[in-house]
Structures are given as structure tokens and as C-alpha cells.
N, CA, C and O atoms as a GROMACS GRO file, in nm:
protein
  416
    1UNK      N    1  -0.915   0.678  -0.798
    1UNK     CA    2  -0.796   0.623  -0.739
    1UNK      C    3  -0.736   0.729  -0.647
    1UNK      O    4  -0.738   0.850  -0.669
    2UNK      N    5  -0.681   0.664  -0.534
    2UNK     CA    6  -0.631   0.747  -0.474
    2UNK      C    7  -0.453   0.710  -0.421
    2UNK      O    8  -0.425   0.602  -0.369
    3UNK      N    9  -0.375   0.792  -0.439
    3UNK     CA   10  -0.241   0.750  -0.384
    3UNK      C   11  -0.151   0.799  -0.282
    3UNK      O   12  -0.152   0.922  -0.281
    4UNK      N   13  -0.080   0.754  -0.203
    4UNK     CA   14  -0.024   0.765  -0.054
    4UNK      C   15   0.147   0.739  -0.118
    4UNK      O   16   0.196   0.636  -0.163
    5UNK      N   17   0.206   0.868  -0.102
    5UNK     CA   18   0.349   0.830  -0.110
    5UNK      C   19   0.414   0.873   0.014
    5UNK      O   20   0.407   0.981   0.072
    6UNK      N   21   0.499   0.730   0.055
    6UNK     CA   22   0.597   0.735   0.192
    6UNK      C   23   0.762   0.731   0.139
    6UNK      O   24   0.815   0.682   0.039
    7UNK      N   25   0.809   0.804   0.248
    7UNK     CA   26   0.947   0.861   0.235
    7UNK      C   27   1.013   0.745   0.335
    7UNK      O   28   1.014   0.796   0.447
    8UNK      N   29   1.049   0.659   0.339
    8UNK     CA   30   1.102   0.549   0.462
    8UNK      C   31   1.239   0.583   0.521
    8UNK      O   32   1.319   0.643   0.450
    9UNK      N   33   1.273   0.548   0.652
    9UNK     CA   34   1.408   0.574   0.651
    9UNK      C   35   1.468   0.387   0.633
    9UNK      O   36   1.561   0.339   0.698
   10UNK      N   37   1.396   0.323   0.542
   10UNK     CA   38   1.480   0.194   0.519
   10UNK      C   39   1.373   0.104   0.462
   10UNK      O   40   1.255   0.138   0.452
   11UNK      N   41   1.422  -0.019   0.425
   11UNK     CA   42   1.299  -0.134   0.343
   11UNK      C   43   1.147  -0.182   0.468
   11UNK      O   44   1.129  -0.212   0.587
   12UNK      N   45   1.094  -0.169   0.381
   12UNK     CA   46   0.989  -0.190   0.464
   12UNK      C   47   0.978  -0.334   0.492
   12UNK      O   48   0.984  -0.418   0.401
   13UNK      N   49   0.961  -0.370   0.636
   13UNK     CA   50   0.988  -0.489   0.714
   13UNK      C   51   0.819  -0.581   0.675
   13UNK      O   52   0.717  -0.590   0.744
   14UNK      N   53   0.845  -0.625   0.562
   14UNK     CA   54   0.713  -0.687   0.547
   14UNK      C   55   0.702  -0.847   0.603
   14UNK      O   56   0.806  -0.904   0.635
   15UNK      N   57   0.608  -0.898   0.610
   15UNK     CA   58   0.595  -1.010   0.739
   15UNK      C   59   0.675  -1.124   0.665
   15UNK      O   60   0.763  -1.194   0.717
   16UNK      N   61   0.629  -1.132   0.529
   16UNK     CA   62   0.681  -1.266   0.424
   16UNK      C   63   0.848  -1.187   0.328
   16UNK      O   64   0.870  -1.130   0.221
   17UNK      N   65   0.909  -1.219   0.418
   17UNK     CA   66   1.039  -1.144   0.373
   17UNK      C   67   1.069  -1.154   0.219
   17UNK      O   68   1.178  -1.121   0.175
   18UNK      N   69   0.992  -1.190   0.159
   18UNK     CA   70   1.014  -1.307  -0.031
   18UNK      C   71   0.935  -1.106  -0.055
   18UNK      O   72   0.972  -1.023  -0.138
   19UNK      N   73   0.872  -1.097   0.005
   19UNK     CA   74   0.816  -0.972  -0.072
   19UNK      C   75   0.900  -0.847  -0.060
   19UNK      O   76   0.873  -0.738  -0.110
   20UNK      N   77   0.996  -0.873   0.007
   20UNK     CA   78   1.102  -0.750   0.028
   20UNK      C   79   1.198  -0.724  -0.132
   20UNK      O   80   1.289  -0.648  -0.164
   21UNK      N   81   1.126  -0.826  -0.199
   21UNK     CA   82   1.205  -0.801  -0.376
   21UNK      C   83   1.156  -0.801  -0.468
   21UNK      O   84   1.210  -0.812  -0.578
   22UNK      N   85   0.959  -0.779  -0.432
   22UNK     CA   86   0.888  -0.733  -0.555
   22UNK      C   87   0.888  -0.618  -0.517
   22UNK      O   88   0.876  -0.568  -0.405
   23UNK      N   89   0.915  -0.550  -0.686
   23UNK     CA   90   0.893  -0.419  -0.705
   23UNK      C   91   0.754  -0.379  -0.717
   23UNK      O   92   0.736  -0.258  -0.706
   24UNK      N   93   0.630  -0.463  -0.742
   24UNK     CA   94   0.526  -0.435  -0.692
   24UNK      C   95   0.467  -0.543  -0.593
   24UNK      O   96   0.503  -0.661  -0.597
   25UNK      N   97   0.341  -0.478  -0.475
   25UNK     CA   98   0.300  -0.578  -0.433
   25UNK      C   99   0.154  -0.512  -0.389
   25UNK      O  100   0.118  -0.401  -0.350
   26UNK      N  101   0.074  -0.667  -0.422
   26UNK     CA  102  -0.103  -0.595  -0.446
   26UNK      C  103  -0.108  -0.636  -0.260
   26UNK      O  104  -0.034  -0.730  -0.231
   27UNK      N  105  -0.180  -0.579  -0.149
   27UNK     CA  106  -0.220  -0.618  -0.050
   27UNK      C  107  -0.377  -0.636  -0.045
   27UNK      O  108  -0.437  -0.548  -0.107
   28UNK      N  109  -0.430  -0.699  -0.004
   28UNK     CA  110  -0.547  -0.730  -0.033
   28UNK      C  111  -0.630  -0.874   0.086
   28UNK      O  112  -0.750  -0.875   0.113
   29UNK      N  113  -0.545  -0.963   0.130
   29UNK     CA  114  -0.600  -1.049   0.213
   29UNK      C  115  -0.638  -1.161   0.096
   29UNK      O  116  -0.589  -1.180  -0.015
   30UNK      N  117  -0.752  -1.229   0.170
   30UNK     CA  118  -0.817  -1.302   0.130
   30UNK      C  119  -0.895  -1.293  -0.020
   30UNK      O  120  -0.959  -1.188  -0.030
   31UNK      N  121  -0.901  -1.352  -0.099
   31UNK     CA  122  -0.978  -1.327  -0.236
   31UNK      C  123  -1.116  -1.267  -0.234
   31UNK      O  124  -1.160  -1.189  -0.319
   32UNK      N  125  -1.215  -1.334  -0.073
   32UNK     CA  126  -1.331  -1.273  -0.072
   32UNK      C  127  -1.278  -1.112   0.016
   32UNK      O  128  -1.373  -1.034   0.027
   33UNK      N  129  -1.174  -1.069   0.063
   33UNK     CA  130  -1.147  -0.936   0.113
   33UNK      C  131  -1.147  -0.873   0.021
   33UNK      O  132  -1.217  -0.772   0.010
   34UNK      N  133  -1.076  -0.913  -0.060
   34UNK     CA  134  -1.057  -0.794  -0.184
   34UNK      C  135  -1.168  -0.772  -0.332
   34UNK      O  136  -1.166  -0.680  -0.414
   35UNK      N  137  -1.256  -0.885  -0.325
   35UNK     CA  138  -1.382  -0.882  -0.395
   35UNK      C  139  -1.485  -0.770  -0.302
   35UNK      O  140  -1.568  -0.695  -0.352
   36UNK      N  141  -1.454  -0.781  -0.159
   36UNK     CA  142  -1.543  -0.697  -0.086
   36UNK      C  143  -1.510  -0.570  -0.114
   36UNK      O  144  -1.583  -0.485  -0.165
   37UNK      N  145  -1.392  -0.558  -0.079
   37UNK     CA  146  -1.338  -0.396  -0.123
   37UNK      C  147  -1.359  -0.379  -0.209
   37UNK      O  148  -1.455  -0.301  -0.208
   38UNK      N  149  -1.310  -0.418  -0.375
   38UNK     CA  150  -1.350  -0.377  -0.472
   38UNK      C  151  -1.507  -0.344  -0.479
   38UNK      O  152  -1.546  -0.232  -0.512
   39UNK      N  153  -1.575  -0.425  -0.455
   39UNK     CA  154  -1.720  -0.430  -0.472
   39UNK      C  155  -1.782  -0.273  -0.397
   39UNK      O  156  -1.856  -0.190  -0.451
   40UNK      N  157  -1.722  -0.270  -0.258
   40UNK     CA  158  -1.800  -0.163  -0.168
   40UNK      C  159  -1.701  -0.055  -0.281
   40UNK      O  160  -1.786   0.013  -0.338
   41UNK      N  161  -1.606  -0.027  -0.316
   41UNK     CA  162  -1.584   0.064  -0.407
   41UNK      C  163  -1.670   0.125  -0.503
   41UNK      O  164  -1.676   0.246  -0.521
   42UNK      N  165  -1.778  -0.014  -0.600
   42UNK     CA  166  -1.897   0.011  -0.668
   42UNK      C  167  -1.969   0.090  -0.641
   42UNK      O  168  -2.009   0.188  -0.703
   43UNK      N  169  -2.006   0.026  -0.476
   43UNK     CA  170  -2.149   0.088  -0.428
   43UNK      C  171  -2.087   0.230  -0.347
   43UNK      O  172  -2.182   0.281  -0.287
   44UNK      N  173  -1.972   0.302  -0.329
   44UNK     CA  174  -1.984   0.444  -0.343
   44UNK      C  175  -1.949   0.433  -0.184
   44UNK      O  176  -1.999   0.517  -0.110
   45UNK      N  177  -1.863   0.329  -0.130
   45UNK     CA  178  -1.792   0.314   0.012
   45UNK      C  179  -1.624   0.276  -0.010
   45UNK      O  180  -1.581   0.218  -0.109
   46UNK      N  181  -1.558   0.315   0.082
   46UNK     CA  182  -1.425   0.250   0.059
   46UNK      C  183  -1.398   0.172   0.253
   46UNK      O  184  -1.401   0.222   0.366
   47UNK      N  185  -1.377   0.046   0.202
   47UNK     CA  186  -1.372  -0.050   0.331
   47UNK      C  187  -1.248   0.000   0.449
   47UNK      O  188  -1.181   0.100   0.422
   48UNK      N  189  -1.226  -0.069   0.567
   48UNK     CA  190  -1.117  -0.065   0.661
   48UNK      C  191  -0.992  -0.121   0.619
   48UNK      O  192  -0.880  -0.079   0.647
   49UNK      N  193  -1.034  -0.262   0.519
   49UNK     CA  194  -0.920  -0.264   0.507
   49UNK      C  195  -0.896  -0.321   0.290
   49UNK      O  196  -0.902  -0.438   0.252
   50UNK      N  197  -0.879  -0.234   0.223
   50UNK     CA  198  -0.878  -0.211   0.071
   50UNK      C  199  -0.803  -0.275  -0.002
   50UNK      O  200  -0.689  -0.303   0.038
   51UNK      N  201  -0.837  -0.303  -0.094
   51UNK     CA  202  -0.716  -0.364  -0.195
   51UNK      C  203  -0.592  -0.249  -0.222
   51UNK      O  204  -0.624  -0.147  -0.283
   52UNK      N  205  -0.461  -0.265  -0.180
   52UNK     CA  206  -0.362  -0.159  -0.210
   52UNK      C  207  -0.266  -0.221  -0.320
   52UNK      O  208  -0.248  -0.343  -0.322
   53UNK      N  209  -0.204  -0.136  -0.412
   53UNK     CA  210  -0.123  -0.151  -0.468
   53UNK      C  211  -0.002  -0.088  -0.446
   53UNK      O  212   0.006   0.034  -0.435
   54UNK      N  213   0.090  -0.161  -0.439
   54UNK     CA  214   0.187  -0.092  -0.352
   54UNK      C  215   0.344  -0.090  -0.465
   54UNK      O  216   0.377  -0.196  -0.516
   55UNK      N  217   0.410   0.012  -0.488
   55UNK     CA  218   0.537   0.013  -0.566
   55UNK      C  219   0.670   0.011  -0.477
   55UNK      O  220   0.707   0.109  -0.412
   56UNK      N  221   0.710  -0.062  -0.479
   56UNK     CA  222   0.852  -0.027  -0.407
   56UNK      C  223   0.995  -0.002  -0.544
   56UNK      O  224   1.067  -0.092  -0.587
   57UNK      N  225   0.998   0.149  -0.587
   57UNK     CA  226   1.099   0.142  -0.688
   57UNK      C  227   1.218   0.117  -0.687
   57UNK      O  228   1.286   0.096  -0.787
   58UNK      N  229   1.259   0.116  -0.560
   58UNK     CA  230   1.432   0.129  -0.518
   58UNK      C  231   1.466  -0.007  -0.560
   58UNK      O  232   1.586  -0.031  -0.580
   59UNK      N  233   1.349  -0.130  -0.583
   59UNK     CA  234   1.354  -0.251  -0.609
   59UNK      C  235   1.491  -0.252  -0.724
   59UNK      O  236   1.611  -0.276  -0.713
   60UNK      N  237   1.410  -0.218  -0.823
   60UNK     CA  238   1.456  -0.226  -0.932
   60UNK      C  239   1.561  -0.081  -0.973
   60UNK      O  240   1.633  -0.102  -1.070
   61UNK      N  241   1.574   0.062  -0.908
   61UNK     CA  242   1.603   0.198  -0.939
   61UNK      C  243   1.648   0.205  -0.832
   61UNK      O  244   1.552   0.223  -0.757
   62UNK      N  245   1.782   0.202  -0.749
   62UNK     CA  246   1.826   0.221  -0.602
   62UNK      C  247   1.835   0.389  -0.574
   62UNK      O  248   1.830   0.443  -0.464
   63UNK      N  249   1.854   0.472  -0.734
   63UNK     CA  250   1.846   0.606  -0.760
   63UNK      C  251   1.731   0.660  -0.669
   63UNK      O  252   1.727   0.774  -0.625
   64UNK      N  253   1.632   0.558  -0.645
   64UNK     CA  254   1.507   0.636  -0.634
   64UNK      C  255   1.492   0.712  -0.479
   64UNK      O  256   1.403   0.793  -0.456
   65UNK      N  257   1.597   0.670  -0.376
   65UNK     CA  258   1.615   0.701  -0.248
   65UNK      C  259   1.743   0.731  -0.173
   65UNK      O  260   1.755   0.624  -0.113
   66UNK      N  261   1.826   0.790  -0.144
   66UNK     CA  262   1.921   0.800  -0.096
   66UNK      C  263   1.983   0.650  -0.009
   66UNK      O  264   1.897   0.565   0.012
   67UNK      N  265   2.077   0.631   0.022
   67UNK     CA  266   2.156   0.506   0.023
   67UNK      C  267   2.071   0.450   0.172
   67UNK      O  268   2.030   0.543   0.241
   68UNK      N  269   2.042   0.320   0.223
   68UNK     CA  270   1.964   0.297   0.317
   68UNK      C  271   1.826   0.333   0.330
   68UNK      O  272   1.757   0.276   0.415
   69UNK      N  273   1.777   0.422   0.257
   69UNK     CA  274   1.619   0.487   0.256
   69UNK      C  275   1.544   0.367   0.130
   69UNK      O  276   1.593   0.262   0.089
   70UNK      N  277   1.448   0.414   0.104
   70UNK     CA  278   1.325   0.347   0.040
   70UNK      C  279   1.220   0.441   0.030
   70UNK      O  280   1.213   0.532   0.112
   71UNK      N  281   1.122   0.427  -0.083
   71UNK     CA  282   1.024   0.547  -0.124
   71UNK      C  283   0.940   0.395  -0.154
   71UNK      O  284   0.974   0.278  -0.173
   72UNK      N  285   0.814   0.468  -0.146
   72UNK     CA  286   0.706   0.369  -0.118
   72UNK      C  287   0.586   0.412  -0.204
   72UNK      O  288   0.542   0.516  -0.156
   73UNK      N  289   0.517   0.377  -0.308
   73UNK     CA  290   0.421   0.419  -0.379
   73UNK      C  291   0.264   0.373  -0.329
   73UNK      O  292   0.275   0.251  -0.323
   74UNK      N  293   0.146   0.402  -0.295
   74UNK     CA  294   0.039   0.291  -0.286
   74UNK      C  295  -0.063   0.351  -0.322
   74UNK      O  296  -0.091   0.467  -0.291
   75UNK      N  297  -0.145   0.258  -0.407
   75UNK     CA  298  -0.273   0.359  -0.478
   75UNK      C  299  -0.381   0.241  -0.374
   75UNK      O  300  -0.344   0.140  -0.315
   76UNK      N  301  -0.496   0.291  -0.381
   76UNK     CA  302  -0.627   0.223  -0.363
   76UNK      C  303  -0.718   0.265  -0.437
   76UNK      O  304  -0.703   0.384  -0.468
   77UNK      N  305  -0.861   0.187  -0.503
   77UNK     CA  306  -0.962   0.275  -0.564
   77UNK      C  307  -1.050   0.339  -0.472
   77UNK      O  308  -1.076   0.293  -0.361
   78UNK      N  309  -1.099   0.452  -0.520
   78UNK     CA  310  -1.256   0.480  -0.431
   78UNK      C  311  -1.324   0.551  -0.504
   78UNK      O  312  -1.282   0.619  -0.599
   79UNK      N  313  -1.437   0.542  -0.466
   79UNK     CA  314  -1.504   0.610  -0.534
   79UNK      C  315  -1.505   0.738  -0.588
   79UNK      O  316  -1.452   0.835  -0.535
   80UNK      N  317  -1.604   0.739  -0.758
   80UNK     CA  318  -1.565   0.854  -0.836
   80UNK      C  319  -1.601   0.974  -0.722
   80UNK      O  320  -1.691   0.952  -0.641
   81UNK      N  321  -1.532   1.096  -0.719
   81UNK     CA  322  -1.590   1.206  -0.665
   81UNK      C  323  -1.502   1.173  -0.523
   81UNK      O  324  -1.506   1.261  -0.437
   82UNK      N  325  -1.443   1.081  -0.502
   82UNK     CA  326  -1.406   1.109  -0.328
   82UNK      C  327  -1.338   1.196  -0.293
   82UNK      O  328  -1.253   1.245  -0.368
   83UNK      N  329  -1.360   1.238  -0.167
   83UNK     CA  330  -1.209   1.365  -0.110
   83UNK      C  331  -1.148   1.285   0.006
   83UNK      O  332  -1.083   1.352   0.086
   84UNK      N  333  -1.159   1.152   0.028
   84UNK     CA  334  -1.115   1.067   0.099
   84UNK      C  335  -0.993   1.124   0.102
   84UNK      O  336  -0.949   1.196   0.012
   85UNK      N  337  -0.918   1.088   0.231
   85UNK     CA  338  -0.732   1.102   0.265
   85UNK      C  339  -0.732   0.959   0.315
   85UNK      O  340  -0.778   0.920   0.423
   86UNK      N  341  -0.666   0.878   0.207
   86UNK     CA  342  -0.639   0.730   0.164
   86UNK      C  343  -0.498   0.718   0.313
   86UNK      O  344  -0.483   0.612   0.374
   87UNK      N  345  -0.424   0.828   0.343
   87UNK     CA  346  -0.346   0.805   0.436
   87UNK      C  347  -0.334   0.645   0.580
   87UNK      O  348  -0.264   0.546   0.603
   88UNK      N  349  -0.475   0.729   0.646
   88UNK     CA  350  -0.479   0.644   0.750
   88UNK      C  351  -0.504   0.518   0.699
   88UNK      O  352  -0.416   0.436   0.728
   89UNK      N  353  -0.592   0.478   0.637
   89UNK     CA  354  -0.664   0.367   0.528
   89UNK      C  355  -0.552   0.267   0.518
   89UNK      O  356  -0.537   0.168   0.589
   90UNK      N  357  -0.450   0.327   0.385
   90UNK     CA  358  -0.310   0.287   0.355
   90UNK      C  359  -0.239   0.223   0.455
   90UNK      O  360  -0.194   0.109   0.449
   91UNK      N  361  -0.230   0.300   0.547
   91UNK     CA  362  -0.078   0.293   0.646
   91UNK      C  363  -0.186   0.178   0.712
   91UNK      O  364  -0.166   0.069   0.658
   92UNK      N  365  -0.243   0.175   0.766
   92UNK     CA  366  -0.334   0.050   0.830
   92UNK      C  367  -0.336  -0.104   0.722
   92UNK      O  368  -0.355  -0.214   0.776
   93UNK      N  369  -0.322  -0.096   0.624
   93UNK     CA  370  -0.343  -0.203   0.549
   93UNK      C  371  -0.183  -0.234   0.556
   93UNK      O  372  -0.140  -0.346   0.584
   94UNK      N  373  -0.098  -0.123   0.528
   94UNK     CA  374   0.036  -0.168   0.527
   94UNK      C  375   0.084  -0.218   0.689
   94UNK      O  376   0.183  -0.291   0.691
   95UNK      N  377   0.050  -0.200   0.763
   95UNK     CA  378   0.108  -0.236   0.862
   95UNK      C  379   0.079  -0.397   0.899
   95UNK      O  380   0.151  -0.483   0.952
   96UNK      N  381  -0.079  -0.400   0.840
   96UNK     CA  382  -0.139  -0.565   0.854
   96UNK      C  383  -0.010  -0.642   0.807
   96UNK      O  384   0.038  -0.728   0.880
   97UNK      N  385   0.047  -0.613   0.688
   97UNK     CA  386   0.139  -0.700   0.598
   97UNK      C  387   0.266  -0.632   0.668
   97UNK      O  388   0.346  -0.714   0.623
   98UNK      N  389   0.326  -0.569   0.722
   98UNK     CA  390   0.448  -0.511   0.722
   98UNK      C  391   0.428  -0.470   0.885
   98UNK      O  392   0.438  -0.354   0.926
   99UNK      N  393   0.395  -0.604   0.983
   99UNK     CA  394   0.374  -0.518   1.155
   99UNK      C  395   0.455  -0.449   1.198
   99UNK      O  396   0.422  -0.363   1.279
  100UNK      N  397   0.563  -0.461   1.164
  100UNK     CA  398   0.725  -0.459   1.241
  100UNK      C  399   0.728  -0.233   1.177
  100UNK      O  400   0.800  -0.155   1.239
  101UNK      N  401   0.645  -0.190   1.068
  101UNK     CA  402   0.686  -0.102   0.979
  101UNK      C  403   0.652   0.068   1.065
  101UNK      O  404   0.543   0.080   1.121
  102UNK      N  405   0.709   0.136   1.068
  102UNK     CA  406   0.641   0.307   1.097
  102UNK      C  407   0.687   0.344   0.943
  102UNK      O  408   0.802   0.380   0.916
  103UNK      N  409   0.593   0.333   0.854
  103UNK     CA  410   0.558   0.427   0.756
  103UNK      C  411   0.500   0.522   0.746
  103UNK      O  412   0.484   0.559   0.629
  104UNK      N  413   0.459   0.580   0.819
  104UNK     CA  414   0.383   0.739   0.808
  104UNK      C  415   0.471   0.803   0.900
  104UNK      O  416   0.457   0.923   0.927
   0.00000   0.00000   0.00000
């Protein structure tokens, strides 16, 4: 597993505004996208665009960011042994769901 934490200066502008109030949210696409990703995970690849799991704590903990800010959690799997930097990966999957967003 690998994880990407962002410092926001505000809520992240995600496309389906209903998701601006889960405190978690899986990104992933299509059911066969995220069977692919998972799968190329198996075989010892991590895809363009990954299954992410994403935390938004301020959801539920407003403590977790100073007043107007937002902190952003997101893991992806990859393979055992990777030295992957999940960064670019991440911020690319988040932006699919969140166009409007500069998170990195």
C-alpha cells in the first residue's frame, strides 16, 4: 500500500457534490476499472488510473485542519516491494473525480 497525504487550502471540489460529506470515498471508475487495477496490482504493475481510497477527516473531526482548510488522506495498493511515488498516480485519479481541484 501506498499513501499520498494533501494539505488543501479548502474542500475538495469533487464533480458529484453528495461526495463532499463522505468521510470516506473509494475512486475507482467503472467496476471492470477497478478489477483491472486491482488485478494489474497481482501481476506486479500499478495502472494510470488505480483504485484510491480516499479519507476526508475534517468530515467528521473539523479539528483536523485549520478553519476553511481540509487534509486529505489516499492510499492505493501496489505491489509488494514497490518504491513507486503514488503522488502523480493519486493526484491524477483525484482530479478525474474532483476537475475543478489543485491538490498537490
Amino acid at each position: 500500500m501506498a499513501k499520498v497525504d494533501f494539505a488543501l487550502d479548502g474542500p475538495v471540489p469533487w464533480a458529484n457534490p453528495d461526495v463532499a460529506a463522505a468521510p470516506t470515498v473509494h475512486l475507482g471508475g467503472t467496476r471492470a476499472e477497478i478489477e483491472a487495477a486491482e488485478n494489474a496490482v497481482a501481476e506486479g504493475r500499478v495502472v494510470d488510473r488505480p483504485y484510491v481510497l480516499t479519507v476526508q477527516p475534517g468530515i467528521l473531526d473539523p479539528s483536523r485542519a485549520p478553519d476553511g482548510a481540509q487534509t486529505l488522506w489516499a492510499y492505493l495498493h501496489v505491489p509488494s516491494g514497490s518504491t513507486l511515488d503514488p503522488t502523480e498516480t493519486v493526484t491524477a485519479q483525484l482530479e478525474r473525480f474532483a476537475p475543478a481541484s489543485a491538490t498537490a
